[in-house]
Each structure stands twice: as structure tokens, then as C-alpha cells.
N, C-alpha and C positions, 0 to 999 in steps of 0.2 A: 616464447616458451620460458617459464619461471626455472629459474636453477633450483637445486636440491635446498637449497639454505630461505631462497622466499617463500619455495613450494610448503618446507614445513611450518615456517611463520603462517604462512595464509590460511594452514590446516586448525592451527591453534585460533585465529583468531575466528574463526568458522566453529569452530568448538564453544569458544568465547560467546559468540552471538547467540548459539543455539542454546547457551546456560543461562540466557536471559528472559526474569516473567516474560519482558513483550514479545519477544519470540515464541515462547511456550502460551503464551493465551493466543497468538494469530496462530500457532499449526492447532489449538484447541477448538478453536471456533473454525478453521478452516475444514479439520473432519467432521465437525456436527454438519455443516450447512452442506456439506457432499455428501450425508447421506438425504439428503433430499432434491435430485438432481434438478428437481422442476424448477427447486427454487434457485439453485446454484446456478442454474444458465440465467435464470431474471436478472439477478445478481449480477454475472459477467455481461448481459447489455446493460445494465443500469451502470458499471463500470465505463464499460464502451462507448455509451454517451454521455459519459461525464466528461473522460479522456478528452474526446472528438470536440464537444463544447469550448474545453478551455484550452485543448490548444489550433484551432481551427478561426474564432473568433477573436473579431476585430473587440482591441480594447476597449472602445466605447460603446460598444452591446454585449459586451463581455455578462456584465451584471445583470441588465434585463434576459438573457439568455439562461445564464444561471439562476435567478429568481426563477422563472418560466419550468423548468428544468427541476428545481428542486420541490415547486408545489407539485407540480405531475408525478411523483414518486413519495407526496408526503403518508398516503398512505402505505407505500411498501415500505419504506421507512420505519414505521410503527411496528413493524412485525421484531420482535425481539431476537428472532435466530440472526434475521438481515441485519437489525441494527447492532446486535454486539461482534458479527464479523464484521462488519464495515470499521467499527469501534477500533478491534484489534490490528484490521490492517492497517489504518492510518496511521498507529501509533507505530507500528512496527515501520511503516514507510519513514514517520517523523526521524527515527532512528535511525535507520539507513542513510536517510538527508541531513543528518548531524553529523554521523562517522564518515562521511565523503566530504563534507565540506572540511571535516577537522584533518582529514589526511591531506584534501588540498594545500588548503593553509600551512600544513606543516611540513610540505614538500617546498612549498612558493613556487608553486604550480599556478601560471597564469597562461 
């Protein structure tokens, strides 16, 4: 349980994150593509077997897996609602995966 003094640090920087475009373009593109549920669940398997591929597989079929994997979706891909959520989540993941390594780092947290 966080004390009072992390709990309000954590609230600011949750404030922080959420003032940020990438954040505001991935909850922007995350409501357009839920209002189309059909598409939103394609979405969540095309997620789920991206997930399962890269962390299920052996490093050296990794690539041919992935290849395989990314033509079989190249036309859902092309749909513009799919590809700029996909766009924004990544970017907002990139971020997440910078601000966790940069507080490792600067804990020297090994």
C-alpha cells in the first residue's frame, strides 16, 4: 500500500501522462474503433496473436512467424480506423516502455 505522500506523487504523474498528445490520440482512436465493436474484437485477436507469436516462439522462427503473421492481416491492416489505433497504441506503449525503463534506471533497480 503506497503512503499518502507516493499515493499523491503517483496521482500527479497519472495526471502528467493523461496531458500527454500520445495519450490523448490512443484514448481518441480507442473510442472511434469501440464504436465499431465488430471491428474492436478483430482488433483484440489480431492483438492476441501478435502477443502469443512473439512471446510463445522460438527465436529462430520468431521472424518467419512474424512475416507469416503480418501478411495474413496485411489487408486489415489497410483499414484506416485499425491502422491509426494500432498507430496510437504503440506509440503510447513506446512511452510507457521509456518511463519504466527511465524510473528503473533511476532507482538502480536490477
Amino acid at each position: 500500500m503506497l503512503d499518502k505522500q507516493m499515493e499523491a506523487a503517483s496521482e500527479r504523474f497519472i495526471r502528467t501522462i493523461k496531458e500527454t498528445e500520445i495519450y490523448k490520440k490512443y484514448m481518441y482512436q480507442l473510442e472511434k474503433i469501440k464504436r465499431n465493436p465488430e471491428l474492436f474484437e478483430k482488433v483484440n485477436e489480431f492483438r492476441q496473436r501478435n502477443y502469443e507469436i512473439q512471446n510463445t516462439s522460438q527465436e529462430n522462427e520468431l521472424f518467419e512467424k512474424m512475416d507469416a503473421f503480418e501478411r495474413e492481416y496485411e489487408k486489415f491492416r489497410e483499414n484506416p480506423i485499425v491502422d491509426d489505433f494500432l498507430r496510437a497504441e504503440l506509440a503510447f506503449c513506446r512511452m510507457m516502455q521509456e518511463i519504466n525503463i527511465y524510473v528503473t534506471e533511476e532507482l538502480n533497480f536490477e
